[in-house]
C-alpha positions in Angstrom: 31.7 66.4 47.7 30.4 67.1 49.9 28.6 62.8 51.4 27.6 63.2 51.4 30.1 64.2 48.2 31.2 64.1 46.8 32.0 66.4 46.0 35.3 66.1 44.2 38.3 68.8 42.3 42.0 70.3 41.5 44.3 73.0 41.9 45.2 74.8 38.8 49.1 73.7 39.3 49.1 73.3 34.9 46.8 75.7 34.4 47.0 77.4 30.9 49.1 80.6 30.8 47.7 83.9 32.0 47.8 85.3 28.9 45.2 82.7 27.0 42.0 84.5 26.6 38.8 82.6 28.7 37.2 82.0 25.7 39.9 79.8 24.7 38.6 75.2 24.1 40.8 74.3 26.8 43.4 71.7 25.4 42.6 67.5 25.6 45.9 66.2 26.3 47.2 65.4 29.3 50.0 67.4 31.1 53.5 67.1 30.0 54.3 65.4 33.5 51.5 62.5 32.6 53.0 58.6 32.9 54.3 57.8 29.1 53.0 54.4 28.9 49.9 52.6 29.9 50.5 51.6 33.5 48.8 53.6 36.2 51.0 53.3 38.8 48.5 52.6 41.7 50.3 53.5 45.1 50.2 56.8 44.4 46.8 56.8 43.2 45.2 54.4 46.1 47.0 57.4 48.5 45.1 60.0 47.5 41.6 57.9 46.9 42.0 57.1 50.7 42.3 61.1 50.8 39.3 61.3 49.3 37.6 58.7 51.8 38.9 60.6 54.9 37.7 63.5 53.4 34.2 62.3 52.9 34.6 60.2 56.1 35.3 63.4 58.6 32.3 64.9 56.6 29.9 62.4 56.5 30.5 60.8 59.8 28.2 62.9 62.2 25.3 61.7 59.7 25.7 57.8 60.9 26.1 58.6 64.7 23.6 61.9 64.4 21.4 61.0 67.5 24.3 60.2 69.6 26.9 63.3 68.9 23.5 65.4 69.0 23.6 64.3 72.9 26.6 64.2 73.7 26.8 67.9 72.5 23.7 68.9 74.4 22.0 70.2 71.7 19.6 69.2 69.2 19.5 66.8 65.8 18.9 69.9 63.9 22.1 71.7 65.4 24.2 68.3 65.2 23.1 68.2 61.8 25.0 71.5 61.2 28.4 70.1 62.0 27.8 68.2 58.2 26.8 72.3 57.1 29.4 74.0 58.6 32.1 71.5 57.2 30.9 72.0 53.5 30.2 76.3 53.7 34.2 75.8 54.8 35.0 74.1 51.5 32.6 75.9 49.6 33.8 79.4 50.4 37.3 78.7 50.5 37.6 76.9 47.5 38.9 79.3 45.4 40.9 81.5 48.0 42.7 78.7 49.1 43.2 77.9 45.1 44.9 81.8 45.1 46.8 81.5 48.5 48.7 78.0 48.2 49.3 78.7 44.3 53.4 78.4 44.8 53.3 75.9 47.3 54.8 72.3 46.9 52.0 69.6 46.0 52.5 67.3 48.6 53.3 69.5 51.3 49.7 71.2 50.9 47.8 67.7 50.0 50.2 66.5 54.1 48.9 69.9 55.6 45.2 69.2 55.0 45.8 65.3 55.7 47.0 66.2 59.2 44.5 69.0 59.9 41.9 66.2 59.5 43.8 64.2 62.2 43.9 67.3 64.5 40.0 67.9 63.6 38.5 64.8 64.4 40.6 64.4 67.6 39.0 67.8 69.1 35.7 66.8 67.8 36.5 63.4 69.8 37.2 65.1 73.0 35.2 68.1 72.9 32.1 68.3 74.7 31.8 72.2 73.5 29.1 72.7 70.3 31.4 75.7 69.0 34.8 74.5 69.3 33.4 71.4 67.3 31.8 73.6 65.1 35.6 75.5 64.9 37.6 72.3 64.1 35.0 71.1 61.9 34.9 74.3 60.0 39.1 74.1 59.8 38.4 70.3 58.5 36.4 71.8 55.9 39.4 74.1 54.6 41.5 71.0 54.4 38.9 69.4 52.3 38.4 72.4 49.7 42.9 71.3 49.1 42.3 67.7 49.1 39.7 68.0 46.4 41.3 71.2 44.5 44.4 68.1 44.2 43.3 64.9 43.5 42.0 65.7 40.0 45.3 67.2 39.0 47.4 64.6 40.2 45.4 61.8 38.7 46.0 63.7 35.2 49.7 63.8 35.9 50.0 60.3 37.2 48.0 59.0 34.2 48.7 58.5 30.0 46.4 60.4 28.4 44.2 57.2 27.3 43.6 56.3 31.0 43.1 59.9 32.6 39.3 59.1 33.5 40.3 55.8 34.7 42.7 57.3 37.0 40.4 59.5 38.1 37.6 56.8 39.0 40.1 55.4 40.8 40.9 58.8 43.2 37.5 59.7 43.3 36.8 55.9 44.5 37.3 56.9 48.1 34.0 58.1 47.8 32.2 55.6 47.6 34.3 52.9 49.8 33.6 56.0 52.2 29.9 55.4 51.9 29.8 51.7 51.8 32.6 51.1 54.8 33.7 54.0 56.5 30.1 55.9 57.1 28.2 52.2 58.1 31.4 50.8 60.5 31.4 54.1 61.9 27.3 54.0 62.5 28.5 50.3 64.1 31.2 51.8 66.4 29.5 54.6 67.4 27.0 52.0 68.7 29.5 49.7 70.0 32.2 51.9 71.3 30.3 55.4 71.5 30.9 57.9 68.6 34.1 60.1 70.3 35.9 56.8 70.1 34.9 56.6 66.4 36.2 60.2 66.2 39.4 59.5 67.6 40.0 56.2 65.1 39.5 58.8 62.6 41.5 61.2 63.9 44.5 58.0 64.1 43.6 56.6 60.8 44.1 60.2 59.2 47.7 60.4 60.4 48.7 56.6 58.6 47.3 58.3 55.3 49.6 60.9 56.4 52.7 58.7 56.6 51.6 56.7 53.2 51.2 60.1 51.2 54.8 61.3 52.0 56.4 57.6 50.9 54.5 57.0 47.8 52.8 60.2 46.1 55.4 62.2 43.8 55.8 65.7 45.0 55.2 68.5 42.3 56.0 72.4 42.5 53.8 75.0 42.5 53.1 77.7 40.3 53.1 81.5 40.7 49.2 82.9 40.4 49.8 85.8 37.6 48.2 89.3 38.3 44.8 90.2 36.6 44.4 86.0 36.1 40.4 86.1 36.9 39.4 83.1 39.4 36.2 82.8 37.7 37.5 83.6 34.1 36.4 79.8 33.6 33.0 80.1 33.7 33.3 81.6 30.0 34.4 78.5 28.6 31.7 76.3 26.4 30.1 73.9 28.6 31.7 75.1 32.8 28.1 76.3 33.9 26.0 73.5 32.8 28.5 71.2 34.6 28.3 73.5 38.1 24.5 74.0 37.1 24.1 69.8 37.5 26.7 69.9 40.3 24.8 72.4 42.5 21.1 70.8 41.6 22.4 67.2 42.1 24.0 67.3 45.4 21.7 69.5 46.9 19.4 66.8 46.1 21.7 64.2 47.5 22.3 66.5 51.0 18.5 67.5 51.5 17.9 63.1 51.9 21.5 61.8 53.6 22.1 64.0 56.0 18.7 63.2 57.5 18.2 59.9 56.5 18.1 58.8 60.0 14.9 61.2 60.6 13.2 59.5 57.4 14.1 56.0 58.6 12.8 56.7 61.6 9.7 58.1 60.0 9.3 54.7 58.1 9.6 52.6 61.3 13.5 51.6 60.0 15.1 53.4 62.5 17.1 50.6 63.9 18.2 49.7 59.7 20.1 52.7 59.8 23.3 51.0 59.4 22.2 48.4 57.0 20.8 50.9 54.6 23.8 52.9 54.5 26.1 49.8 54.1 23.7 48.8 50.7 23.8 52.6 49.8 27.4 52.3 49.7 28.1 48.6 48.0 25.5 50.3 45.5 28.1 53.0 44.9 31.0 51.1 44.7 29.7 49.1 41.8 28.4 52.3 40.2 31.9 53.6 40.6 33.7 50.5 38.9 31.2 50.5 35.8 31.9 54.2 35.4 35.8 53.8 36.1 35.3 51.5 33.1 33.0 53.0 30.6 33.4 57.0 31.4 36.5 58.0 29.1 33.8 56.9 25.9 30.4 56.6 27.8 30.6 60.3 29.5 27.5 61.4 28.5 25.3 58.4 28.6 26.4 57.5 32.3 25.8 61.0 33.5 22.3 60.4 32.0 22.0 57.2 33.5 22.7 58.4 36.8 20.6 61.3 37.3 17.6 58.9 35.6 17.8 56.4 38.4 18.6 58.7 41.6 14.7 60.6 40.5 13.8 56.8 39.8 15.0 56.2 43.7 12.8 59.4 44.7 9.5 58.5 42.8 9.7 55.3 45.3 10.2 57.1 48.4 7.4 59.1 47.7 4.9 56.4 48.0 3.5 56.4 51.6 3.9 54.2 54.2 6.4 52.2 52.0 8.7 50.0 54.3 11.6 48.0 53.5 10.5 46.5 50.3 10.6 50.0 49.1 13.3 51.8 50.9 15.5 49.1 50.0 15.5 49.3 46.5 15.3 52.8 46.1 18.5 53.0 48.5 20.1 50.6 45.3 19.0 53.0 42.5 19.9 55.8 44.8 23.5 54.7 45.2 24.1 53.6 41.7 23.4 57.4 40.9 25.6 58.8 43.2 28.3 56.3 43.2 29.2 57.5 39.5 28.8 61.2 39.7 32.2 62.7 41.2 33.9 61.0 39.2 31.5 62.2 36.0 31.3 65.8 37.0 35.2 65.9 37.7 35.5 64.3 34.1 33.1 66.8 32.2 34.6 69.7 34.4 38.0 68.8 33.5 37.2 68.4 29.5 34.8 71.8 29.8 37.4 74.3 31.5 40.4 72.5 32.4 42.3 73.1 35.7 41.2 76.3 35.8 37.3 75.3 36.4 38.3 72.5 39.1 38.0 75.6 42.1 34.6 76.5 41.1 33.3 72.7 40.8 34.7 72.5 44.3 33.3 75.6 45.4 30.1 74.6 43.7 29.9 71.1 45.1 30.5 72.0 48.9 28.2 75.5 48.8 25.5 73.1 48.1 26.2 70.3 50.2 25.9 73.1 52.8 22.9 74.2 51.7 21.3 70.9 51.4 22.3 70.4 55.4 20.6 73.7 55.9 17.5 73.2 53.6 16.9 69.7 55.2 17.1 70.9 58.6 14.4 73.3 57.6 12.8 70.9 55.8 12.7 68.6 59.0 10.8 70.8 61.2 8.8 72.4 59.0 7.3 69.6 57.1 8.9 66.3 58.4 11.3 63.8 56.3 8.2 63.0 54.3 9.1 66.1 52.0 12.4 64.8 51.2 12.1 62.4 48.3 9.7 65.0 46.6 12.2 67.9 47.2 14.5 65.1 45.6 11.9 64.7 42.7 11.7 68.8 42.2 15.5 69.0 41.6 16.4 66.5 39.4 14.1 67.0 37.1 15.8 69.8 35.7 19.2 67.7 36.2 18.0 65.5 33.7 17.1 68.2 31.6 20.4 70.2 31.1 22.3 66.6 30.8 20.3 66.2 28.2 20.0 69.7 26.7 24.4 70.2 26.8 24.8 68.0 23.9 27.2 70.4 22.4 29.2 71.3 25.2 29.3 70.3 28.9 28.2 66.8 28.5 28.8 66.2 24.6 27.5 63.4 22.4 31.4 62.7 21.4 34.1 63.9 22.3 37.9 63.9 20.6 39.7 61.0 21.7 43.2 61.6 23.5 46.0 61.4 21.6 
């Protein structure tokens, strides 16, 4: 998900039988395994939302210390800026194979696997001073993303009573955003203070406590046995699955072609030494998106989702005016974060409702294909036309966000929905 991120999803672990024809409304209640009364037993559910933020974190990181890792690796920002692309083409394409492949596996051994191959990632991207074994490690760092997020959705659902399933959610999927406001500005601050392989290998330390807290406090779960002829993308016949990737792709390719760069445009706008600062507000901004929409987005699904893609194009009308400075970048960094802060855990709510487990792969694969691509495009973007063509590239692809929000009032993101029983 993808920072840049978001990014994200679940394993299909209570997927409906084999046998249930695509076509089928996928059912509204939660899993049998759900918690029977109202407590959401947090532990558990803080564990894997600091999953989340190491996943995002490892991700996102190389965007705050770009200039620095570009050096130290000899090569250009462009290139450096594809250690963000290669991490997210990873998730993106492995998505669903890995979905297939770990199908029987225990839960929390595959959620410990990818936890420690993010430890064992960011420590050779600490110590490397070789562009492709970084770009290796960083592309096996992307594989252990495509799990985390192919869980988290899943396990919130179990952990959770039915009444409180997008709460628990918001709560997972809060990693993000704490990712955004803490991890990606502290790390801009240490690669600064302490060079950024040392922020790498505080990562790399940091990912094996998560480790250790996973294995004592998130309830393990079996797997489940992947039946013959069960199509991978059978989903996408379901009422509602591709307006939900539709948004996905158009909205965090938007997101990708601006924050993976954003220390170009900075730079552009004579805010190149804010870098930090503007990535800290980006982040408080999405942390107080996230806890309005933890609040609101089991009855308000459809109106937030609304709400956020309004004020991210709001964010990139602003940063299309020229020669705007700080009294500009500033608030449309607020707006900016209060429309991303809420979507992961939006899109992993309508996905869920839409398809059920068995559409959580393709939001993951959808999510992370894009994020690569937005790396990619902004790269392209960069040289071709400078960082000036990113809030309108913003502007061109949220348009059309706005417009299938809108548009899926039946299905995808409906007007009302059944409430849980």
């Amino acid at each position: 998900m993808s920072t840049s991120q978001m990014p994200q999803p679940e394993r299909p672990t209570d997927a409906p039988p084999a046998h249930v024809p695509p076509t089928d409304t996928p059912r509204r209640e939660a899993p049998a395994d759900a918690q029977p009364r109202g407590k959401l037993p947090l532990s558990p559910l803080l564990a894997l939302a600091t999953a989340a933020f190491m996943a995002i974190l490892t991700e996102a990181l190389p965007a705050g210390v770009l200039p620095e890792m570009a050096r130290g690796l000899s090569v250009g920002e462009s290139a450096a800026g594809q250690t963000l692309t290669v991490y997210a083409i990873a998730t993106g394409l492995t998505a669903l194979p890995v979905t297939a492949a770990t199908a029987a596996w225990r839960r929390k051994r595959l959620v410990l696997a990818a936890v420690v191959t993010f430890a064992v990632a960011n420590a050779v991207t600490a110590l490397s001073s070789d562009y492709l074994l970084t770009m290796v490690f960083r592309a096996a760092a992307g594989v252990a993303a495509a799990v985390v997020w192919a869980e988290l959705v899943g396990y919130a659902r179990r952990l959770a009573p039915a009444r409180l399933v997008g709460r628990a959610i918001a709560i997972t999927m809060a990693g993000v955003p704490l990712a955004l406001s803490l991890g990606i500005p502290l790390g801009t601050l240490l690669g600064g203070l302490l060079g950024w392989r040392a922020t790498f290998a505080l990562v790399a330390a940091v990912s094996l406590g998560l480790a250790g807290w996973i294995a004592v406090s998130v309830p393990d779960h079996p797997g489940r046995r992947r039946e013959a002829g069960e199509p991978l993308l059978g989903a996408l016949r379901l009422p509602g699955v591709v307006p939900v990737l539709f948004v996905t792709a158009s909205y965090v390719l938007a997101h990708n072609v601006l924050y993976t760069y954003v220390a170009a445009f900075l730079e552009a706008r004579g805010m190149g030494g804010a870098r930090d600062t503007v990535l800290l507000v980006l982040g408080v901004a999405s942390v107080v998106s996230i806890a309005v929409t933890g609040a609101l987005v089991d009855r308000r699904l459809r109106a937030l989702t609304i709400a956020s893609a309004a004020v991210f194009l709001v964010a990139a009308a602003l940063l299309t005016a020229p020669g705007g400075g700080a009294a500009l970048v500033y608030p449309a960094v607020v707006l900016w974060g209060l429309g991303w802060g809420a979507v992961s855990t939006l899109l992993q709510t309508a996905v869920a409702q839409a398809g059920g487990d068995r559409a959580q792969p393709l939001l993951v694969t959808t999510w992370n294909s894009f994020m690569a691509v937005g790396g990619a495009a902004g790269g392209v973007l960069l040289d071709a036309a400078g960082p000036g063509s990113f809030p309108w590239t913003v502007l061109a692809l949220l348009v059309p966000v706005l417009l299938v929000v809108v548009g899926a009032r039946t299905h995808g993101f409906p007007a009302a929905r059944a409430r849980e029983q």
